[in-house]
C-alpha positions as CSV (number, residue, x, y, z in Angstrom):
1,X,-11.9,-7.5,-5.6
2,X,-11.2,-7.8,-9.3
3,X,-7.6,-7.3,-10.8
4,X,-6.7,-6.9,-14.2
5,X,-3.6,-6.9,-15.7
6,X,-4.1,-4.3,-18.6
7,X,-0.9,-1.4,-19.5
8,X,-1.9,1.5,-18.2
9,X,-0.9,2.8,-21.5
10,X,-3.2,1.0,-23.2
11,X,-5.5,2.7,-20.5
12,X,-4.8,6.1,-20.9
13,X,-5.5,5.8,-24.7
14,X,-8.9,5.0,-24.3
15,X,-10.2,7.8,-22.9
16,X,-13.3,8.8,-25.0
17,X,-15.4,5.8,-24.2
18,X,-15.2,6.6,-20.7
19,X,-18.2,7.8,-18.5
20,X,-18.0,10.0,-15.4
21,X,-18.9,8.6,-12.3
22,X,-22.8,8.4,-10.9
23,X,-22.9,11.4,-8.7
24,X,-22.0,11.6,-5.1
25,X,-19.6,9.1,-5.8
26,X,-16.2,9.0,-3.7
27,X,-13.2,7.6,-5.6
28,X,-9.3,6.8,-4.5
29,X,-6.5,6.2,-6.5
30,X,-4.1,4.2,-4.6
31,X,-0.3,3.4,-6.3
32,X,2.9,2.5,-5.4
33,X,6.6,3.4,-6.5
34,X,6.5,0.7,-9.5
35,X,3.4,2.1,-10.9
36,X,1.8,5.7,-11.0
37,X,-1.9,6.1,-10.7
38,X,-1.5,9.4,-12.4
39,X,-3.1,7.8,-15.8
40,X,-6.1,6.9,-14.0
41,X,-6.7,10.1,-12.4
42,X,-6.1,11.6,-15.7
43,X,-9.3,8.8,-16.7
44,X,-11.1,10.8,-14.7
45,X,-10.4,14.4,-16.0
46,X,-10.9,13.0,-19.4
47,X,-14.3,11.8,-19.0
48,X,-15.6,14.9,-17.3
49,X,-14.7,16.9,-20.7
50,X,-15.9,14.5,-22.9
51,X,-18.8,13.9,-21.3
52,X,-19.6,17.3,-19.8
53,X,-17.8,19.5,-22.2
54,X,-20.1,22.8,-22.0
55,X,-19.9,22.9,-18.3
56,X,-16.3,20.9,-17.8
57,X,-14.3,24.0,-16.9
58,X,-17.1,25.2,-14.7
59,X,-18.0,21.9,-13.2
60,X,-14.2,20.6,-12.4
61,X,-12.0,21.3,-9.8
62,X,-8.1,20.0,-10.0
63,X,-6.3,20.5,-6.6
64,X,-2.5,19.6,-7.3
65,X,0.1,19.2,-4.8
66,X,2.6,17.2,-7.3
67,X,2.5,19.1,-10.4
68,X,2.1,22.6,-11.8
69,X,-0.8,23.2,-14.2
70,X,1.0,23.7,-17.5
71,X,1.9,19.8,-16.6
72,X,-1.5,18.2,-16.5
73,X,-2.7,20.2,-19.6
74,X,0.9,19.1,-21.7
75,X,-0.3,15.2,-20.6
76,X,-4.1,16.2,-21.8
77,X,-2.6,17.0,-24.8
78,X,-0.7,13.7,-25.7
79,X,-4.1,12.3,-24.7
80,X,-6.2,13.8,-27.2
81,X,-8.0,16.3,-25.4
82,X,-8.7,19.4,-23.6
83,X,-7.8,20.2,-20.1
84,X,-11.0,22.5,-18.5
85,X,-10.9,22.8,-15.1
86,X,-10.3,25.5,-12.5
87,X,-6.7,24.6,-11.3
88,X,-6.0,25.1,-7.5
89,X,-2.5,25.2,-7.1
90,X,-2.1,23.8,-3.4
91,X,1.4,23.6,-2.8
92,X,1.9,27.7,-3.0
93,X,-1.2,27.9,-1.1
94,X,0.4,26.3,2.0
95,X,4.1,27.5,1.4
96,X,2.7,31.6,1.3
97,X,1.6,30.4,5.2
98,X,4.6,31.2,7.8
99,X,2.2,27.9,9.1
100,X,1.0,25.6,7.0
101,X,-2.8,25.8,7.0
102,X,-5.2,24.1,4.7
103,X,-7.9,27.3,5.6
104,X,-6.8,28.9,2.0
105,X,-7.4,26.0,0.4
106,X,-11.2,25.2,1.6
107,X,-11.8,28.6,0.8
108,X,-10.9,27.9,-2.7
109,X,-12.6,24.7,-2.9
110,X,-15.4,26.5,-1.5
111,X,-15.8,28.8,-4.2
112,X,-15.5,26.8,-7.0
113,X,-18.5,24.1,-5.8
114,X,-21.1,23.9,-7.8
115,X,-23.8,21.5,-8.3
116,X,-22.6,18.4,-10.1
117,X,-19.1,19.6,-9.4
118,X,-16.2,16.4,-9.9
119,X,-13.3,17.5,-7.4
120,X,-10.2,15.9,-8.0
121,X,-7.1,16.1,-5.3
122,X,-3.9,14.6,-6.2
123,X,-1.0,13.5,-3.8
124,X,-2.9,14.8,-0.7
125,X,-0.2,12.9,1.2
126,X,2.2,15.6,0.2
127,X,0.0,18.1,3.1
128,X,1.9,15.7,5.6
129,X,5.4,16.1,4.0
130,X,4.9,20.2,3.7
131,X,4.1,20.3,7.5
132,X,0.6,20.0,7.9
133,X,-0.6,17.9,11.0
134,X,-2.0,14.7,9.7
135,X,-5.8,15.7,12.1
136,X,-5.7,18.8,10.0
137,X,-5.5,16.8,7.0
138,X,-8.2,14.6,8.2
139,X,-10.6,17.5,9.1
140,X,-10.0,18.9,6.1
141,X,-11.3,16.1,3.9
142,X,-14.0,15.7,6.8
143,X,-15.0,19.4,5.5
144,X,-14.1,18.6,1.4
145,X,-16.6,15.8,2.0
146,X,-19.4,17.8,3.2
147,X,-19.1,20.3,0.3
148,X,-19.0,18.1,-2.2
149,X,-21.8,15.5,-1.1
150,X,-24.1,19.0,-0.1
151,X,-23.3,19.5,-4.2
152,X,-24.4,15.9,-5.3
153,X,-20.7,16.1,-7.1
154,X,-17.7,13.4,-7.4
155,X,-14.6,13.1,-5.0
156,X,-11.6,11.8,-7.0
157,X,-8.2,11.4,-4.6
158,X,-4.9,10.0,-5.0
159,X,-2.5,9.1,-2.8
160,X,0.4,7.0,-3.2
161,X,-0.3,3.3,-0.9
162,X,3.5,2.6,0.1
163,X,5.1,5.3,2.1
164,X,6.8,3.7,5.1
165,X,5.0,6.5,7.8
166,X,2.7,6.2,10.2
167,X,0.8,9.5,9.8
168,X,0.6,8.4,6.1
169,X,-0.6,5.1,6.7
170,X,-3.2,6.4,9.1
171,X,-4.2,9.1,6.3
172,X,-4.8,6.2,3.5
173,X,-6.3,4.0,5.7
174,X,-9.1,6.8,7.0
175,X,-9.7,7.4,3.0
176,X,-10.3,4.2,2.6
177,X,-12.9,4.0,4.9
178,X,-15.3,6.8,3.6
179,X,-14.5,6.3,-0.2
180,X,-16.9,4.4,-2.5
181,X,-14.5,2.2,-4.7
182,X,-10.2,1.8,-4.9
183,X,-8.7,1.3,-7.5
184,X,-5.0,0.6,-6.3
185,X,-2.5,0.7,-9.3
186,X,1.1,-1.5,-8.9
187,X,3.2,-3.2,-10.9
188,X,3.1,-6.0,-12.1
189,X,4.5,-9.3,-9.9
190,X,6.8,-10.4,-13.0
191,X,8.7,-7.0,-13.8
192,X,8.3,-4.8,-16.0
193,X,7.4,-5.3,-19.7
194,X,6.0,-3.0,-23.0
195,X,2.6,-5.0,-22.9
196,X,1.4,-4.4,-19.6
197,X,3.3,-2.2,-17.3
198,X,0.8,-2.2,-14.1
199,X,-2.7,-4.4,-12.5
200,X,-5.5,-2.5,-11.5
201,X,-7.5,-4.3,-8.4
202,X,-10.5,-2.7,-8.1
């Protein structure tokens, strides 16, 4: 595992030179409460317009349980580009339930698969703190993973790598196992500084 110690910063600010993944490939985005891997999801986004930019907004599928939409396309902005995706707002999916269910959401997923699609889920921890059963949260990635691969398209997830729970710990550790590379972001060991604010083992 390689680590680097480069400010995620500097990171985000190089996002044109960036390629989208190979397809079928299964990325997580692991962080912790020093350092948010919300740049290098946002890495990801990036490269999908830059690279794909007549079919980004068809092609991309942003599942957000942290943020509202208006948020990820104010950050594209400061970024230098354009956010295209369709946005799948999954928090007020699950709250409109009297019981959480992630049904709504696969539907939604669902429909906006296409071939060479990138899906991106960020904070899919947060199913657990809204109620969902952490086996439903399994099966549902069980079922994200078949549409996706059936699509020859990208899985992009993060989830945050230090939450004192069980459930939790058992839902990072079971992405772990089916994903294709980590990239875990946390800060660095000597404190904080305006060089280099995280490392990125990969």
């Amino acid at each position: 595992m390689a680590t680097t110690s480069a400010s995620l910063t500097s990171l985000a600010s190089n996002l044109p030179p960036l390629s989208s993944p190979p397809a079928s490939t299964r990325i997580l985005i692991t962080d912790d409460i020093r350092a948010d891997g919300f740049p290098v999801l946002h890495n990801y986004l990036a490269a999908a317009q830059f690279n794909n930019k007549s079919t980004a907004a068809a092609t991309t599928t942003l599942v957000s349980f942290s943020h509202p939409q208006s948020h990820y396309e104010a950050v594209a902005r400061k970024l230098g580009y354009t956010l295209k995706a369709t946005f799948v707002d999954g928090v007020r999916l699950l709250v409109d339930d009297d019981t959480p269910s992630v049904s709504k959401l696969m539907e939604h997923i669902k429909k906006s698969a296409v071939s060479g699609c990138m899906l991106v889920l960020d904070n899919i921890g947060l199913l657990l703190g809204l109620g969902v059963p952490v086996d439903a949260v399994v099966l549902f990635l069980v079922d994200v993973r078949k549409v996706v691969d059936s699509m020859g398209g990208n899985l992009v997830v993060l989830v945050h790598a230090d939450v004192q729970d069980r459930d939790h710990e058992y839902l990072v550790s079971y992405i772990q196992e089916f994903v294709d590379f980590e990239i875990h972001v946390r800060g660095l060991d000597s404190g904080y500084t305006d060089r280099a604010t995280g490392q990125n083992p990969v």
